[in-house]
N, C-alpha and C positions, 0 to 999 in steps of 0.2 A: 432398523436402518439398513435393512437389509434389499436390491433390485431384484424385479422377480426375473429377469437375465441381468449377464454378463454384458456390461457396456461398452462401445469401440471409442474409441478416440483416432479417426484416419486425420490426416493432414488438407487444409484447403488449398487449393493450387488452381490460381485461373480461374476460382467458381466453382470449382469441381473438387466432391470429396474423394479423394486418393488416399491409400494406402502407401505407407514410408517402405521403401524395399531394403534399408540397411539394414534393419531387427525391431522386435517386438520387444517393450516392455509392458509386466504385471502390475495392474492397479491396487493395491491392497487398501481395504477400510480398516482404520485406527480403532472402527469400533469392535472389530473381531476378529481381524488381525486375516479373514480373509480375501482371495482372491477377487476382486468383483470388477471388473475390466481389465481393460488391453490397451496400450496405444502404440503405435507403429512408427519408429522414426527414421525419417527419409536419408536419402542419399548425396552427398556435395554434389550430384549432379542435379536431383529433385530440387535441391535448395538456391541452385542457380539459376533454372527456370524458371521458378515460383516467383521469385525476384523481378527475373526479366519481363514476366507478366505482371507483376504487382505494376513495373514501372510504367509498360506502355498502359494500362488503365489509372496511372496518375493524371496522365496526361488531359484526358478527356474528361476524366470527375475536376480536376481540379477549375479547368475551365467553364464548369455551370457556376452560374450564380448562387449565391451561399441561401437564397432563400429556395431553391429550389435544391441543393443538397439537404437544408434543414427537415423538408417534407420526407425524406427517407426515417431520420432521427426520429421524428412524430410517428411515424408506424412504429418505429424499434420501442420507442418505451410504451404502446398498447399493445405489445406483443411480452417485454416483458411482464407488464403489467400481469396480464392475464395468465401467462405458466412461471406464475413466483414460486407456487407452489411444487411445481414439476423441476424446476429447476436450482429451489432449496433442497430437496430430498437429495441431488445427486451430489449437489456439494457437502450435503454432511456425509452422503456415504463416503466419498472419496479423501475429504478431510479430517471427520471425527466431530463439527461443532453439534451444537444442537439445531433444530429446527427453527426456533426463535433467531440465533444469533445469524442462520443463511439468511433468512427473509431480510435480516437489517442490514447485513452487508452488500446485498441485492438495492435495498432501499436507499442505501448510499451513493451505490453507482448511480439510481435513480436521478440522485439528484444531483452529480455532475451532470448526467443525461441532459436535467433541466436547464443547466448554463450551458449548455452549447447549445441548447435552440435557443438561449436570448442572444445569441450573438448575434442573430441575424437582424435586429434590431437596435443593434450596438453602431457608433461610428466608428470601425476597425481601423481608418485610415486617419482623414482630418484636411483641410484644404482651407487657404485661407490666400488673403491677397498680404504680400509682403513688400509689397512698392507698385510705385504710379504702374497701371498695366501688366503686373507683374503676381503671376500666381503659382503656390507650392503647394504639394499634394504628398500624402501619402498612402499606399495602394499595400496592403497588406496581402502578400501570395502566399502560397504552398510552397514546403519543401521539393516535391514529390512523395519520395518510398520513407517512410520512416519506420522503426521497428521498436517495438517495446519488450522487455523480456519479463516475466511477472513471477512472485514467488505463491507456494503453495498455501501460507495460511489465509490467505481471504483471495479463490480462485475467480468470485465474479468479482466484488469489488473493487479490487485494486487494477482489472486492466478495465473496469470500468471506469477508473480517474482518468485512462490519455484516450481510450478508444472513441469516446466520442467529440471531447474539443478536436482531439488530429483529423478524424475525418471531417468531421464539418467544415473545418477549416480549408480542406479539400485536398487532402494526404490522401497515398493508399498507406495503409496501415497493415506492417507485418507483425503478426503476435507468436511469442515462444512461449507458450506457459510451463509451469513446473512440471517435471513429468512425475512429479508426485500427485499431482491432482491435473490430469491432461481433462477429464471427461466433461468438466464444465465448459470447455471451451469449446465443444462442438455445439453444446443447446446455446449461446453466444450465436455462435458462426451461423446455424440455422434461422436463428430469429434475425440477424442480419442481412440474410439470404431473402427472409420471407416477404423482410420491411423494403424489398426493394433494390438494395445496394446495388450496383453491379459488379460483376465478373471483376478477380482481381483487386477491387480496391479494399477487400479481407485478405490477409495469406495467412492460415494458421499454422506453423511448423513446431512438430514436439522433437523430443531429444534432449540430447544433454551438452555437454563443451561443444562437441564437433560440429553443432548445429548453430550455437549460440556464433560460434568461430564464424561459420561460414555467411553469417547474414552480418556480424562487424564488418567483417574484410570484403562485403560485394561492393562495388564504388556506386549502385544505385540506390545505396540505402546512406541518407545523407543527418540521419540525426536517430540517434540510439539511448531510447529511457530502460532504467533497470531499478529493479525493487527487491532487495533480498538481504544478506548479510553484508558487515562494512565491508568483509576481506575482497570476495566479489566484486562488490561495487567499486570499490578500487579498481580491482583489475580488467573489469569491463572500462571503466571510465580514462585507463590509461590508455587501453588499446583502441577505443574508437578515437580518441583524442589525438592519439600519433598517426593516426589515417586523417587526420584534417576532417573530422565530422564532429556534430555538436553529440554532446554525451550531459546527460542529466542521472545521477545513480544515488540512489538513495539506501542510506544500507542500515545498521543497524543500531541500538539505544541500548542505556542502561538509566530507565528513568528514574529522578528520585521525586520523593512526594516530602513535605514539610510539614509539619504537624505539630502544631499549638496548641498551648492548652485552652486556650479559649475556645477553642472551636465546638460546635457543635456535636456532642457526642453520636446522634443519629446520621445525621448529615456525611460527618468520618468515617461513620462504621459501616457505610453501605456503601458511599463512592470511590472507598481503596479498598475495600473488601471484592469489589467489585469490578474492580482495576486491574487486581492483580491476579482473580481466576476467571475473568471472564475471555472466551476465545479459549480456555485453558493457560491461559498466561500468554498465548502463543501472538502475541501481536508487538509491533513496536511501539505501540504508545501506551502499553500495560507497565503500571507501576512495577517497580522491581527492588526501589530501596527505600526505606520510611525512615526520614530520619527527626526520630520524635524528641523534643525540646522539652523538655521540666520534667513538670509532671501530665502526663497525657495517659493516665493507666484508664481509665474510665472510657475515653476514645480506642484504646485498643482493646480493651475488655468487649467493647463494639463491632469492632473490625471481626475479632475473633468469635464473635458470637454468630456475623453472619455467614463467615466462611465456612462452621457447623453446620447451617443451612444449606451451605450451595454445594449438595449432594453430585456425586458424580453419576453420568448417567441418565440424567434428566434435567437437572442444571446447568450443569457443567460437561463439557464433550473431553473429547479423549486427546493423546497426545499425537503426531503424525506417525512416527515409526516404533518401531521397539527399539533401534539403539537411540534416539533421542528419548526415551524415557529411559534407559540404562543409566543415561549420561544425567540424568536429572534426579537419579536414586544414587550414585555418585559424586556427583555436588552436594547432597543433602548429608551424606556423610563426611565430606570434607571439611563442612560447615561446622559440624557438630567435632569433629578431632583440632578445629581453627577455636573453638574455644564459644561456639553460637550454642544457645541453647536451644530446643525445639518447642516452642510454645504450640504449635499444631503439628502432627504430622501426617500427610497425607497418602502414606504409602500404606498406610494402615486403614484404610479406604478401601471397600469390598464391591465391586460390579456382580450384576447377576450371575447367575450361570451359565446362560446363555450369553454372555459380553465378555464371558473372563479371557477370551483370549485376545482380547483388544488391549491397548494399550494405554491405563488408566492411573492417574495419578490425582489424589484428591489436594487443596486448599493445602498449602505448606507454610506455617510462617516460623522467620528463624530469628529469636529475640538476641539480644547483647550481640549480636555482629560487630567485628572490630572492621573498621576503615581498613582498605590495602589488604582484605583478604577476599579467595578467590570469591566467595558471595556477593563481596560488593562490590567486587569489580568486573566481573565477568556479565555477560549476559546468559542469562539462564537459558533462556524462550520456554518459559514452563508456569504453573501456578503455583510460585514463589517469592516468597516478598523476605527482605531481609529490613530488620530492624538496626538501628543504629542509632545507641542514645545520647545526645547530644546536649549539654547545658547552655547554648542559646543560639539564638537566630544568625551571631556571626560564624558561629565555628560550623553550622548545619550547611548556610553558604558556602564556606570555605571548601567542605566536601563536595556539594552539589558542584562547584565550580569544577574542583581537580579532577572531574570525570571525562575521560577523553571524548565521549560522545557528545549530544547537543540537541540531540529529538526532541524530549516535552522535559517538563516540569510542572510541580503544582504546590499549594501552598491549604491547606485547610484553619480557617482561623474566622475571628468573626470583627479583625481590628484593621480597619482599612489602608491605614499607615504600613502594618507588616504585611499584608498584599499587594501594596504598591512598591515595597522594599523589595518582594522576592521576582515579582513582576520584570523589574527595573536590573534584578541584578542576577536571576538565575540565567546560566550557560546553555540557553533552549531556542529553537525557532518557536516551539509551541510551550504556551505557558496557561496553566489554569490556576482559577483562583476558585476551591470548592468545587472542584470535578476533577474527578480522578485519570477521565481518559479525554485531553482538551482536544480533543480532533475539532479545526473549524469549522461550520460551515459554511456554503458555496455562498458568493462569490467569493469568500477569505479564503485564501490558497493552502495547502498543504506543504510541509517541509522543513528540515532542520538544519542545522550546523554544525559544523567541524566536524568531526568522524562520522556521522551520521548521514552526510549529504555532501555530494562531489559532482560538481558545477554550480553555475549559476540561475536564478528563478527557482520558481516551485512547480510540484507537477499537475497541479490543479490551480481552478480560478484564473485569475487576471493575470496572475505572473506567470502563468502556463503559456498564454498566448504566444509570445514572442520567441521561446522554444521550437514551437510548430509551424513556425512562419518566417519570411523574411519580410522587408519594408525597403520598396521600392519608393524611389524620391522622383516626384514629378516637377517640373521648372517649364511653365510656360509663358508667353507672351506674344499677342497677334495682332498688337496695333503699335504704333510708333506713338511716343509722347510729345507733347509739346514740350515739355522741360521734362530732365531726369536728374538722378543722382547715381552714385555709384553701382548703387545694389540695380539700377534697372540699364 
């Protein structure tokens, strides 16, 4: 996983790759813990230009016709298309996953890609006659500037959920990615570049607070999505909010998974096994708490058989930093002093010798977890699954409910009644029945509840739209009637 150089990560500005003149930060790969790029972040005065040109080329993209913005889109996805490969290798180095897991999270953006060119096929508006003479329209526009801020464990996919409904819609779009994983977001900006776009309606700005600050508080940037931890998304979501701008913040899970004893013992043992170390745990919609009802040993006998399999290293990618793996070799003993047993432990998990200085953590699972201790209630972001043994489906509820987040849920079982019960009654935007990670697909939108998501809509599909757009009300009439009523 290693580049044969050292990668840049400069800032896009107006079309133009620029270097940020306030300081350099080091790229380091999870999987060896060395240096393998650079990105430069810019200056509150860079970041006000960048803006002030994002805006005046709103202006002009937003006024082409959306079938003729959609034609840039159609080169963007035969450009990704064709360097998935070039452009997986750089996400795992800067990330840690495997090569498998870049190409599908590529594959995903894909296929938001894909819903925003049907949009151009879509009736965005609607128009209809509402009395004698008398016609109503509506005309779906652009914000203008809007800005997205993205987190580092999925560096293409996740700014591939707004990047391309906002532009098509006919947004310029400013992007802050994580400066934990800046380096994807150049091979992005270039195939953006390639597919056409023009000048401006990309701004790529890295950094950290001072940057994220300066593009909330520009007044040209009129709606602000974020994807990262809840505390964050809060705090992004209050401060563009008290600026009178629309804010969508999506922050963080603590998913639990249900598990019956009917259920399928292969089916269990691969889709939460799989759940919970795939990404390396590091995603929001990765299982985090299993909470198994009766007798289920046969299905966890399962689960644990295939987490043995999913070798670090080849299976399984690394963790992003060294103190987030500290912090996840400290949980793992907190668990165990809280009264958890250690039914896997993955710290006991050996990377080559060539990898050892990367940051590796193998398959963790923590059996007799008690409710209300730090395992089950905290969010790990690691591959760790906490067990919690439960004598039935009300009291399993009862905890899935008291968990302040609201991301996914899932239920593994093969009784369609207690599918439709936990369906109906878990505390989740997203609910799976026998899948472990229920991400939907497009056009079904993405998105959770209560601590997990702060605003309104989702940030993909059909409930995305209305986020990235306003709706203008048309009211016409150009003949006089011979009789009317009030409405005409």
């Amino acid at each position: 996983m290693r580049p044969n150089e050292q990668l840049k990560a400069p800032n896009l500005i107006g079309g133009e790759w620029v270097e940020g003149k306030e300081k350099s930060f080091d790229v380091h790969s999870p999987y060896t813990g060395e240096v393998v790029g650079q990105a430069t972040f810019p200056t509150a005065q860079q970041v006000a230009d960048a803006l002030s040109l994002a805006h005046e080329a709103s202006v002009e993209w937003g006024a082409k016709p959306i079938k003729e913005r959609t034609q840039v889109m159609f080169k963007f996805r035969e450009i990704l298309l064709r360097d998935i490969e070039k452009i997986a290798q750089v996400v795992s180095v800067e990330n840690g996953k495997t090569i498998g897991e870049s190409k599908a999270g590529i594959m995903k953006g894909v296929e938001v890609l894909e819903y925003a060119l049907s949009l151009q096929n879509l009736d965005l508006g609607g128009r209809m006659e509402v009395s004698r003479g008398v016609q109503c329209e509506y005309r779906r526009i652009p914000l203008g500037v809007v800005a997205s801020i993205t987190p580092f464990n999925f560096p293409a996919m996740v700014p591939m959920w707004t990047i391309p409904i906002a532009i098509t819609l006919g947004n310029s779009y400013v992007w802050k990615p994580s400066e934990k994983t800046p380096l994807t977001a150049t091979l992005i900006g270039e195939a953006l570049i390639e597919a056409g776009l023009p000048k401006g309606v990309l701004t790529i700005l890295h950094g950290q607070k001072e940057t994220v600050d300066g593009i909330i508080e520009n007044e040209k940037v009129k709606a602000v999505g974020f994807v990262g931890s809840t505390k964050i998304a809060q705090l992004v979501y209050m401060k563009a909010t008290s600026l009178g701008k629309r804010a969508l913040c999506l922050g963080g899970a603590k998913n639990h998974i249900i598990l019956l004893p009917d259920a399928d013992a292969d089916i269990a043992g691969q889709g939460i096994a799989d759940s919970f170390t795939g990404c390396a745990g590091q995603r929001c919609m990765a299982a985090s708490v299993l909470l198994a009802v009766g007798s289920v040993e046969k299905q966890i006998e399962a689960i644990k058989k295939r987490a043995d399999e999913t070798t670090i290293c080849s299976k399984m990618g690394a963790i992003i930093t060294k103190e987030q793996l500290e912090f996840l070799h400290e949980a793992i003993d907190q668990a165990v002093k809280e009264g958890a047993t250690l039914l896997r432990d993955g710290r006991n998990d050996q990377a080559p010798d060539d990898l050892k200085g990367g940051y590796w953590l193998g398959p963790t699972i923590l059996d007799n977890v008690k409710p209300g201790t730090h395992a089950a209630m905290t969010e790990l972001f690691g591959p760790v699954i906490s067990i919690i043994r439960c004598s039935n489906i009300t009291e399993a509820l009862e905890i899935e409910n008291a968990n302040p987040y609201g991301n996914a849920a899932s239920v593994f079982t093969n009784n369609g009644a207690m599918a439709e019960l936990v369906s109906n009654k878990a505390k989740a935007g997203m609910v799976g029945v026998n899948i472990g990670v229920p991400v939907p697909r497009e056009p079904f939108s993405f998105g959770g509840i209560e601590d997990s998501k702060f605003g309104h809509g989702d940030i993909t599909g059909v409930h995305s739209l209305d986020f990235w757009t306003q709706m203008k009300k048309i009211t016409v009439k150009w003949e006089k009637q011979k009789d009317q009523n009030w409405m005409s």
